[in-house]
C-alpha positions as a Markdown table, in Angstrom:
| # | Residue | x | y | z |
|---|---|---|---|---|
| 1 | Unk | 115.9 | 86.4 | 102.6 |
| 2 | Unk | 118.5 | 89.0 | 103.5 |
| 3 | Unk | 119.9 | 89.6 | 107.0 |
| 4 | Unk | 118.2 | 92.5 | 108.6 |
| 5 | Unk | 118.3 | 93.7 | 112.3 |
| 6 | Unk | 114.8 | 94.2 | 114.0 |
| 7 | Unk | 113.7 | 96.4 | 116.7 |
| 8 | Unk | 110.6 | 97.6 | 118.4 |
| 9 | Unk | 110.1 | 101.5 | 118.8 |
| 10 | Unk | 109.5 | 102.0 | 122.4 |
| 11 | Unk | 107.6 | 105.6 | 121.5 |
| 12 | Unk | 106.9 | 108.0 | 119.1 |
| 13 | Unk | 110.0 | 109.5 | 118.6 |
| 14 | Unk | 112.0 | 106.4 | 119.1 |
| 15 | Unk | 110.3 | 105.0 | 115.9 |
| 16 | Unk | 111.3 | 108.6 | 114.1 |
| 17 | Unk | 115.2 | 108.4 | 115.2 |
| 18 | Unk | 114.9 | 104.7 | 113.9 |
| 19 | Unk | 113.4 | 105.6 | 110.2 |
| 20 | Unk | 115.8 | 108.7 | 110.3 |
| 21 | Unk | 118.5 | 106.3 | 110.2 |
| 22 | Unk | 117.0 | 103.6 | 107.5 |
| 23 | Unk | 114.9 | 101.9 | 109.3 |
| 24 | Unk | 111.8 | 100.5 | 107.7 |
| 25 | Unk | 108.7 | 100.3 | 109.5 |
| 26 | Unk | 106.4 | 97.6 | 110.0 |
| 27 | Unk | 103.2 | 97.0 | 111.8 |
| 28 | Unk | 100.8 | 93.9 | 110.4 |
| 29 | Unk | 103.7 | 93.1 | 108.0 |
| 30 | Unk | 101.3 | 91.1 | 106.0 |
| 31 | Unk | 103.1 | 93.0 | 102.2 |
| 32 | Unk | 106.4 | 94.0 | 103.3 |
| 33 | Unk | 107.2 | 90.3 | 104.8 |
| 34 | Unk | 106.3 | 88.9 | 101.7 |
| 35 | Unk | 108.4 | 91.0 | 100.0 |
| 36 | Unk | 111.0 | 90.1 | 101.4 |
| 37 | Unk | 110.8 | 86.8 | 101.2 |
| 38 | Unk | 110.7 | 86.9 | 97.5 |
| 39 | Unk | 113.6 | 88.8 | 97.9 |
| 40 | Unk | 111.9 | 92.1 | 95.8 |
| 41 | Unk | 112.4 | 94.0 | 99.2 |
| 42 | Unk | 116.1 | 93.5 | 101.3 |
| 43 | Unk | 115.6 | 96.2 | 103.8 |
| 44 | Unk | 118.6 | 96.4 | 106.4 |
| 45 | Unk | 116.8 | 97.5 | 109.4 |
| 46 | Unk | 113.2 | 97.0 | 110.1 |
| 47 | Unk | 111.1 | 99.0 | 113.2 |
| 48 | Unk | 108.1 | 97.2 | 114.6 |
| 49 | Unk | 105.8 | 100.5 | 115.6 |
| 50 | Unk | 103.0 | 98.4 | 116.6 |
| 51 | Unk | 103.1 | 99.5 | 120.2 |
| 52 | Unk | 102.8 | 103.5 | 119.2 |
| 53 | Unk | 99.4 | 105.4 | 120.4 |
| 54 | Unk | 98.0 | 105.4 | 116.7 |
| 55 | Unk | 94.5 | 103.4 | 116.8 |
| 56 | Unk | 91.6 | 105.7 | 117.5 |
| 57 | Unk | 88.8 | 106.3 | 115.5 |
| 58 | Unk | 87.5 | 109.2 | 115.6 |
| 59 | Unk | 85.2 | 112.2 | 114.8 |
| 60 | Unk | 87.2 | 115.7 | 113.9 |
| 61 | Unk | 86.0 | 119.5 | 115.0 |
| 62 | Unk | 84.8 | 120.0 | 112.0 |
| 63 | Unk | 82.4 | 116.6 | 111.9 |
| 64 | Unk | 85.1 | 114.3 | 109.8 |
| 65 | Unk | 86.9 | 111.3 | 110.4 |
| 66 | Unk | 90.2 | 110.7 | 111.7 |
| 67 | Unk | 91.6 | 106.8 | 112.0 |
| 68 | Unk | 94.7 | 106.2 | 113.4 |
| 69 | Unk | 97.5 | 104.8 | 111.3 |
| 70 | Unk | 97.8 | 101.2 | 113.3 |
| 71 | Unk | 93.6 | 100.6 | 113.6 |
| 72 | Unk | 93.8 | 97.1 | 111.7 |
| 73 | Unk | 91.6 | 97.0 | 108.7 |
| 74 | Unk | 89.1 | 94.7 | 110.6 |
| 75 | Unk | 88.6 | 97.0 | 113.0 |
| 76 | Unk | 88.5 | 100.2 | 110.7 |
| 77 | Unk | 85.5 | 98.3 | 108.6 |
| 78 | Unk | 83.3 | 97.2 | 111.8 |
| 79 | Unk | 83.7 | 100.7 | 113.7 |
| 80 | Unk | 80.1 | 102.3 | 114.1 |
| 81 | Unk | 81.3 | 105.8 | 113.2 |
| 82 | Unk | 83.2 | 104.4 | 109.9 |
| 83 | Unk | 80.1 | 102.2 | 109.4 |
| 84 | Unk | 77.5 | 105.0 | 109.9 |
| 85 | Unk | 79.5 | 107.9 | 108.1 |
| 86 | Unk | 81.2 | 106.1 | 105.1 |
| 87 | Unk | 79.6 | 103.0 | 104.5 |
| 88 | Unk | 82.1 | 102.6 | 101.4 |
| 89 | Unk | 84.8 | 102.8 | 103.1 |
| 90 | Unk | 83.8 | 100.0 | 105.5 |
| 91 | Unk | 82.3 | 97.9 | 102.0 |
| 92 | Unk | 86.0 | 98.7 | 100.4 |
| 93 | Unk | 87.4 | 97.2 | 103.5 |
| 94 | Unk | 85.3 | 94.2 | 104.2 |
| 95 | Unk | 86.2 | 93.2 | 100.3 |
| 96 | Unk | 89.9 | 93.5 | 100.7 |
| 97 | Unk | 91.7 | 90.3 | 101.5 |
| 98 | Unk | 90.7 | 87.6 | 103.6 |
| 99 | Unk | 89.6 | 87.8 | 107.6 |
| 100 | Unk | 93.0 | 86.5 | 108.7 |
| 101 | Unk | 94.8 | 89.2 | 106.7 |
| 102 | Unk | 92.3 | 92.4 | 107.4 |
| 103 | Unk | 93.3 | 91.3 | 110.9 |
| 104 | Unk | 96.9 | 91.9 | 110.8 |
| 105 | Unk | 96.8 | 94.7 | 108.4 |
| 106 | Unk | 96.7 | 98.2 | 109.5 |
| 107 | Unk | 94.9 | 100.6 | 107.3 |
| 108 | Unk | 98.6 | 102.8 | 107.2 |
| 109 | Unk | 99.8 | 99.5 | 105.9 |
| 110 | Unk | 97.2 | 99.1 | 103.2 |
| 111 | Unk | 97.6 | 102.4 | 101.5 |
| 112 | Unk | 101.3 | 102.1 | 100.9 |
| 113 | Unk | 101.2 | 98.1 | 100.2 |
| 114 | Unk | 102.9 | 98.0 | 96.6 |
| 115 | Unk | 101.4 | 96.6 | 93.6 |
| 116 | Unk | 100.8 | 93.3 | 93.1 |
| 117 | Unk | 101.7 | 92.8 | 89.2 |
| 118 | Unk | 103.5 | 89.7 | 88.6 |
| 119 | Unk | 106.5 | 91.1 | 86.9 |
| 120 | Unk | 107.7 | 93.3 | 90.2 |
| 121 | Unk | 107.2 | 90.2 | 92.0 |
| 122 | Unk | 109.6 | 88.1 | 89.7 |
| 123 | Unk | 113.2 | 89.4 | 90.1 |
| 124 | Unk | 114.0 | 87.3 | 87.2 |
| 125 | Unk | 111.6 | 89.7 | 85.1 |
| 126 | Unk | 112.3 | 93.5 | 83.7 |
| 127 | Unk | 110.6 | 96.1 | 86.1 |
| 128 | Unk | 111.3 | 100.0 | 86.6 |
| 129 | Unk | 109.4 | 99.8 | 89.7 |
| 130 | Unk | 111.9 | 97.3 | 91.5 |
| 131 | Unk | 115.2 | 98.1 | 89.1 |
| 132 | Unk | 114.8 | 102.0 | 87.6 |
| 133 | Unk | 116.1 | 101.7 | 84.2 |
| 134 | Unk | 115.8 | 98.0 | 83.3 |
| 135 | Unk | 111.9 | 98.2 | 81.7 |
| 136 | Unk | 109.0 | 97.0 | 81.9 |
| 137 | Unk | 107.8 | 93.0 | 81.0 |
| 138 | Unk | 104.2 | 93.9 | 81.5 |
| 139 | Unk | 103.8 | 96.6 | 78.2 |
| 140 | Unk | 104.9 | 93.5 | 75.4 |
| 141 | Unk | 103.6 | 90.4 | 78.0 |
| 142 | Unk | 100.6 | 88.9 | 79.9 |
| 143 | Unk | 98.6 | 92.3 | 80.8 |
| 144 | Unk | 94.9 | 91.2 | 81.5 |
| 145 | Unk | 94.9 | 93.1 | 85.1 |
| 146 | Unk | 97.3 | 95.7 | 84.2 |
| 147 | Unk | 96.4 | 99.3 | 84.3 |
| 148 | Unk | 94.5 | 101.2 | 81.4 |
| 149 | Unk | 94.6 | 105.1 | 82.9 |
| 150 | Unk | 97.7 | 106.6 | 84.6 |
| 151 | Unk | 99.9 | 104.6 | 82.9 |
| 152 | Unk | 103.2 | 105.4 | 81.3 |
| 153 | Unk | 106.3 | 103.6 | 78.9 |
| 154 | Unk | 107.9 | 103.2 | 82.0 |
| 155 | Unk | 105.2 | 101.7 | 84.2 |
| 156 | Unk | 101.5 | 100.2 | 83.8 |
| 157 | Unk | 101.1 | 98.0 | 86.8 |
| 158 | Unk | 98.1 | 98.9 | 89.3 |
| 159 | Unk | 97.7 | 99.8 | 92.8 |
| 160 | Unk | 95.6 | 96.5 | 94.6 |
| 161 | Unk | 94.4 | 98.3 | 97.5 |
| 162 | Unk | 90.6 | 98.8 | 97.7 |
| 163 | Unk | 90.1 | 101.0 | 100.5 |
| 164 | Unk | 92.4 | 103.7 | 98.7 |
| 165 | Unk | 89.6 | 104.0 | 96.4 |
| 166 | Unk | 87.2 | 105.0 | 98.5 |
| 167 | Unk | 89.6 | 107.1 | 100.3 |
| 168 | Unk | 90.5 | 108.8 | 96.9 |
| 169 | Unk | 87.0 | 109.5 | 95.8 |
| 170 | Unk | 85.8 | 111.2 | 99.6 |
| 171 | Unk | 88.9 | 113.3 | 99.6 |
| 172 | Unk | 90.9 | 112.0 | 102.0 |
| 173 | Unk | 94.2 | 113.4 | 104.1 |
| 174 | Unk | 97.2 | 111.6 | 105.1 |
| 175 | Unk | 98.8 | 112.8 | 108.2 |
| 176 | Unk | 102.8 | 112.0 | 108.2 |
| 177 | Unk | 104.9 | 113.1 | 111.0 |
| 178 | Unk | 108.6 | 113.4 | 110.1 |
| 179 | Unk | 112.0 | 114.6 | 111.5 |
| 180 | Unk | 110.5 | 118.1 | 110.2 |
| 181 | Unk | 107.3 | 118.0 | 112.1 |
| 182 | Unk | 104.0 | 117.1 | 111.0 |
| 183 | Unk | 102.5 | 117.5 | 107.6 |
| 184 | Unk | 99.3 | 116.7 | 105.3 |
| 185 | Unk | 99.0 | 115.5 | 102.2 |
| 186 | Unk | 95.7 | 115.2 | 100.1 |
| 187 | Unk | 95.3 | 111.6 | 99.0 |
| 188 | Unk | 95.0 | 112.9 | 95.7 |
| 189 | Unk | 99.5 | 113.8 | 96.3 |
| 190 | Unk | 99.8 | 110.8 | 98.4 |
| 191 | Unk | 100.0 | 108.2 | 95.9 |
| 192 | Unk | 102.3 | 108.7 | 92.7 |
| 193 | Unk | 102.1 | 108.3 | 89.2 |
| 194 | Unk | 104.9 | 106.2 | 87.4 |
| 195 | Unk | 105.6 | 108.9 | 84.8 |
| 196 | Unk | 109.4 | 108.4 | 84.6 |
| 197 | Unk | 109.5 | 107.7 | 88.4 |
| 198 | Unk | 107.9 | 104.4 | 89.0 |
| 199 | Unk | 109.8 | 103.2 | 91.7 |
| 200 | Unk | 109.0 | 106.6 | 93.4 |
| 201 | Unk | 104.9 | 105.8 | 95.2 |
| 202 | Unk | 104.4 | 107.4 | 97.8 |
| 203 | Unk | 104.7 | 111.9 | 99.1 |
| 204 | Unk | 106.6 | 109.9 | 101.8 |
| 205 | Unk | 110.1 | 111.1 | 103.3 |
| 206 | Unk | 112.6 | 108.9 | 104.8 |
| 207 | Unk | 111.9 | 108.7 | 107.9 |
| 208 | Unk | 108.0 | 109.9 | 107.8 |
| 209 | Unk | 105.4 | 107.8 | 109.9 |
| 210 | Unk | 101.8 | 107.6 | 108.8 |
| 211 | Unk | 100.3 | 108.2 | 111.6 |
| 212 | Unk | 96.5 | 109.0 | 110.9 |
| 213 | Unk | 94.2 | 109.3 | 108.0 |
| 214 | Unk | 91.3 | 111.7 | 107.7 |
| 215 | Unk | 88.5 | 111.8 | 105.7 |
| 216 | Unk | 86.2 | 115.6 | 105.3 |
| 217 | Unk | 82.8 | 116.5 | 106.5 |
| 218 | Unk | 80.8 | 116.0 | 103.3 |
| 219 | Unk | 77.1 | 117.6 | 103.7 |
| 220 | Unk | 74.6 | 114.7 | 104.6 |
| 221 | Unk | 72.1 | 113.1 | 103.9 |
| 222 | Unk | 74.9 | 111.1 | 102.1 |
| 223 | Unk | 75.0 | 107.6 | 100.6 |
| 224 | Unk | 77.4 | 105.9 | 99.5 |
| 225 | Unk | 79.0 | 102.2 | 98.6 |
| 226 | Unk | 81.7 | 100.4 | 96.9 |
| 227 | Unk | 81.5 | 97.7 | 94.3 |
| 228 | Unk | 84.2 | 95.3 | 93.2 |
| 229 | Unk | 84.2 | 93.3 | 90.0 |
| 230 | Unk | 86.6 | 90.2 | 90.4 |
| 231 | Unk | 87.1 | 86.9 | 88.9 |
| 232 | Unk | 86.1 | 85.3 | 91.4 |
| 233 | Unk | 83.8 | 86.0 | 94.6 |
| 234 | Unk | 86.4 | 85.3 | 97.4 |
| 235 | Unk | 89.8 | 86.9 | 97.8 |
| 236 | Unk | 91.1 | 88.3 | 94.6 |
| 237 | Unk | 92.4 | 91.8 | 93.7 |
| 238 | Unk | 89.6 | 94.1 | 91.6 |
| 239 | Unk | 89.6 | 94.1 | 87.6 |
| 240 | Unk | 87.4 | 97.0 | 87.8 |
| 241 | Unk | 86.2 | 98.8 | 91.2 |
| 242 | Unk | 83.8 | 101.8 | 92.3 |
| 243 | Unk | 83.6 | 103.7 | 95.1 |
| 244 | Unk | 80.4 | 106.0 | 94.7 |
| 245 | Unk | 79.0 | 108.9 | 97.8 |
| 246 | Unk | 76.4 | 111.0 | 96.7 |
| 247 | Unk | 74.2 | 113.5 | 98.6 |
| 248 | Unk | 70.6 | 114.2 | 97.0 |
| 249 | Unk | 68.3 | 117.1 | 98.6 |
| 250 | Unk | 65.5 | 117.6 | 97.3 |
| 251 | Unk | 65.5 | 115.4 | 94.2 |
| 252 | Unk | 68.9 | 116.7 | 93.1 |
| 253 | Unk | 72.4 | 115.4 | 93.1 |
| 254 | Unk | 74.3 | 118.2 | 95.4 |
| 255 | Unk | 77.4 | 116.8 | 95.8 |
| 256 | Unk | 79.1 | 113.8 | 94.2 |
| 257 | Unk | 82.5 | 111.9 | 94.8 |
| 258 | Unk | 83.4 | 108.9 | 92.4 |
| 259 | Unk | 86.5 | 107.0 | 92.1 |
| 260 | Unk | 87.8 | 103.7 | 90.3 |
| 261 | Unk | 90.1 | 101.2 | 91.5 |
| 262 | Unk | 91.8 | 98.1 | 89.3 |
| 263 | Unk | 92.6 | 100.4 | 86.5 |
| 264 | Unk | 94.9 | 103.2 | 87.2 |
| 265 | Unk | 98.4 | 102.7 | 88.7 |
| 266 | Unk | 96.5 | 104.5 | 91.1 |
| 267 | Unk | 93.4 | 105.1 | 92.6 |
| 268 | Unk | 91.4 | 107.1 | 89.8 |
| 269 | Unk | 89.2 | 110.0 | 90.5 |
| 270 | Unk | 86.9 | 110.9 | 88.2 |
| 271 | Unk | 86.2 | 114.6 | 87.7 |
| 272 | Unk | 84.4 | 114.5 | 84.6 |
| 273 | Unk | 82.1 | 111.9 | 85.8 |
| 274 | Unk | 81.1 | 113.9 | 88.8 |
| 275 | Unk | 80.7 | 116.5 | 87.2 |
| 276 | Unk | 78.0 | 115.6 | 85.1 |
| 277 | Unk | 76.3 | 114.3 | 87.8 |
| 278 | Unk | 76.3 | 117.7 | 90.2 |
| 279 | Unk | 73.0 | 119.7 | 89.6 |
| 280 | Unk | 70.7 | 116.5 | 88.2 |
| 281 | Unk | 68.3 | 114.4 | 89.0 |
| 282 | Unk | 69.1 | 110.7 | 89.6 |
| 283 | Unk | 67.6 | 108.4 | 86.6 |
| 284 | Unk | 69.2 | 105.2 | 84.7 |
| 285 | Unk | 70.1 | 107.6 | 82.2 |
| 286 | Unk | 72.0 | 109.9 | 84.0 |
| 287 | Unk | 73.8 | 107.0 | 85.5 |
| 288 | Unk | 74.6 | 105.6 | 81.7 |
| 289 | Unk | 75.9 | 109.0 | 80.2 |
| 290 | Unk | 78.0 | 109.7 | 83.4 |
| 291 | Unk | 79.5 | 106.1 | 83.2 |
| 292 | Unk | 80.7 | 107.1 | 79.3 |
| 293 | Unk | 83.3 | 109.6 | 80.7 |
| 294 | Unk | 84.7 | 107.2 | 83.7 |
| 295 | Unk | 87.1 | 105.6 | 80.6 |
| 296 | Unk | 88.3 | 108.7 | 79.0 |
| 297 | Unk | 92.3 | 109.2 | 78.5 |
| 298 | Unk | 92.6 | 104.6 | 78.9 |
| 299 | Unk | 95.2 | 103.8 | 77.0 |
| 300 | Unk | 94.7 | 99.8 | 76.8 |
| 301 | Unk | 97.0 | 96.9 | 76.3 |
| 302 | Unk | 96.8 | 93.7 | 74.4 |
| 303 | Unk | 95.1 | 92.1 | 76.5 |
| 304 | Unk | 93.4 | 94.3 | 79.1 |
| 305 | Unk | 90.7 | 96.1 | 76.3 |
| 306 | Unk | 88.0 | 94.9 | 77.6 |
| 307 | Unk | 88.8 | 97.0 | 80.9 |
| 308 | Unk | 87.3 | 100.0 | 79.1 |
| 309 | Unk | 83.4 | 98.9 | 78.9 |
| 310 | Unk | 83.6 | 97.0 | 82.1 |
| 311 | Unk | 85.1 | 100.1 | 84.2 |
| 312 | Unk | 82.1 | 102.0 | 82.4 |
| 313 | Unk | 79.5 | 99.1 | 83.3 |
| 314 | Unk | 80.8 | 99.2 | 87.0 |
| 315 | Unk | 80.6 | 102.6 | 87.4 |
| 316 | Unk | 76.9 | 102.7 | 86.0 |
| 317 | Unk | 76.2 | 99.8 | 88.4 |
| 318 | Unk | 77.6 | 101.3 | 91.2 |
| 319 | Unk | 76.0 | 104.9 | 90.8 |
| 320 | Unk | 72.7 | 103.3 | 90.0 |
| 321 | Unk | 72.8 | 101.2 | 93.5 |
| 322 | Unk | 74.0 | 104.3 | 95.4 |
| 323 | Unk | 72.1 | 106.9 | 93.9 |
| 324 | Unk | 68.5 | 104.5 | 93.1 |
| 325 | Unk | 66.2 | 105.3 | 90.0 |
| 326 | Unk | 62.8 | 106.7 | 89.5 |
């Protein structure tokens, strides 16, 4: 591990002067600590903001969601207005991780952890992500659990966070405050495609603190879930995920958010899926002919084809569970 000098921001703009400077922050520390001891990450300076004023939950004007940067992802997943509201999100949470880790982490922290694709992780290995310019192992090696949409020649590895998913398909905000003042940015911005950039993640400035995300009023009734294919039950990242919300009145899909996580270098919204959806009425064969467009643009590896029908066979599952059948 690299020296680095640690401090602990004392307010607000304390932590801002610190990041303004270099400074890294850190709150739960459960990816960036990691990181570091793998040596992927040296960062010179690192800001503890643990003790900032960012872990409320709750309900906006306008009858969304607001939760603060630093609520842990424990706390996020068992609050009754997350729990009541967006069920997936608190499913998404509860799947993440294990119970020591969704302790420490903080959901800020979870949306700009960094992927978890073995190559970035060996500094022995080629990777664009953690050295622009020297390739990428993954597109000619082992790339079962790489991504299949999103991808580019510079880049294929996939974002592991589960939550993001859910927070991608219901439209989510990220509120960043910065040496410029405060600024939002739709999730959709938030998180980066590789394209030519992959070392580039995150619509975040040097110096910019998450401090809140926010999620819209969507009309009600509204159900929704998330469902998470692994290889095994406990703690393990998704091969193929789906966060589903839909909102029926009167025997008719209204409104309908879908995403898919485990196969995109990021979380993957999926337009064409909900499209087909809006203006039907739910049955097992709506569910199967939406599911067919949830693939479309995959560009597959060697060995991460199979990908294709299972993201289609979870997003079937998933809408089917949410959304019920006659």
């Amino acid at each position: 591990m690299h020296p680095f000098t640690y401090t602990r921001a004392a307010d607000t703009r304390d932590a801002l002067d610190a990041g303004r400077r270099g400074g890294r922050y850190i709150a739960g520390g459960t990816t960036l600590v990691d990181l570091m001891r793998q040596t992927v990450e040296h960062p010179e300076a690192l800001v503890d903001i643990t003790g900032l004023p960012l872990r409320e939950v709750g309900v906006t004007e306008r009858g969304g969601l607001r939760i603060g940067a630093l609520v842990s992802m424990a706390e996020a997943a068992a609050h009754t207005r997350v729990r009541t509201l967006y069920p997936v999100v608190s499913e998404a949470l509860e799947l993440s991780a294990s119970a020591q880790l969704r302790n420490m982490a903080t959901l800020g922290g979870n949306i700009m952890q960094r992927t978890r694709c073995t190559y970035f992780r060996d500094v022995t290995a080629d990777c664009n992500k953690r050295e622009p310019g020297s390739g990428c192992a993954a597109l000619h090696g082992h790339n079962r659990t790489h991504a299949i949409l999103g991808t580019s020649d510079a880049c294929v590895a996939t974002h592991p966070s589960d939550v993001a998913v859910a927070l991608a398909a219901l439209e989510a905000t990220v509120h960043l405050l910065g040496p410029d003042g405060e600024r939002h940015v739709p999730f959709a911005d938030f998180l980066l495609r590789p394209r030519s950039t992959p070392h580039r993640e995150q619509s975040v400035g040097q110096g910019e603190l998450i401090t809140a995300v926010e999620i819209p009023a969507l009309p009600r009734p509204l159900k929704s879930g998330y469902l998470k294919v692994r290889d095994r039950q406990s703690y393990e990242f998704a091969l193929t995920s789906a966060a589903v919300a839909l909102h029926v009145r009167g025997g008719v899909i209204r409104a309908a958010k879908v995403a898919a996580g485990g196969v995109g270098t990021v979380p993957w919204k999926l337009p064409a899926v909900e499209a087909h959806l809006i203006g039907e009425r739910p049955s097992r064969q709506l569910w199967t002919t939406a599911a067919e467009r949830a693939a479309r643009g995959a560009r597959p590896l060697a060995h991460n084809r199979f990908k294709v029908e299972l993201l289609k066979r979870t997003v079937e599952r998933q809408l089917s569970i949410v959304g019920g059948t006659k």
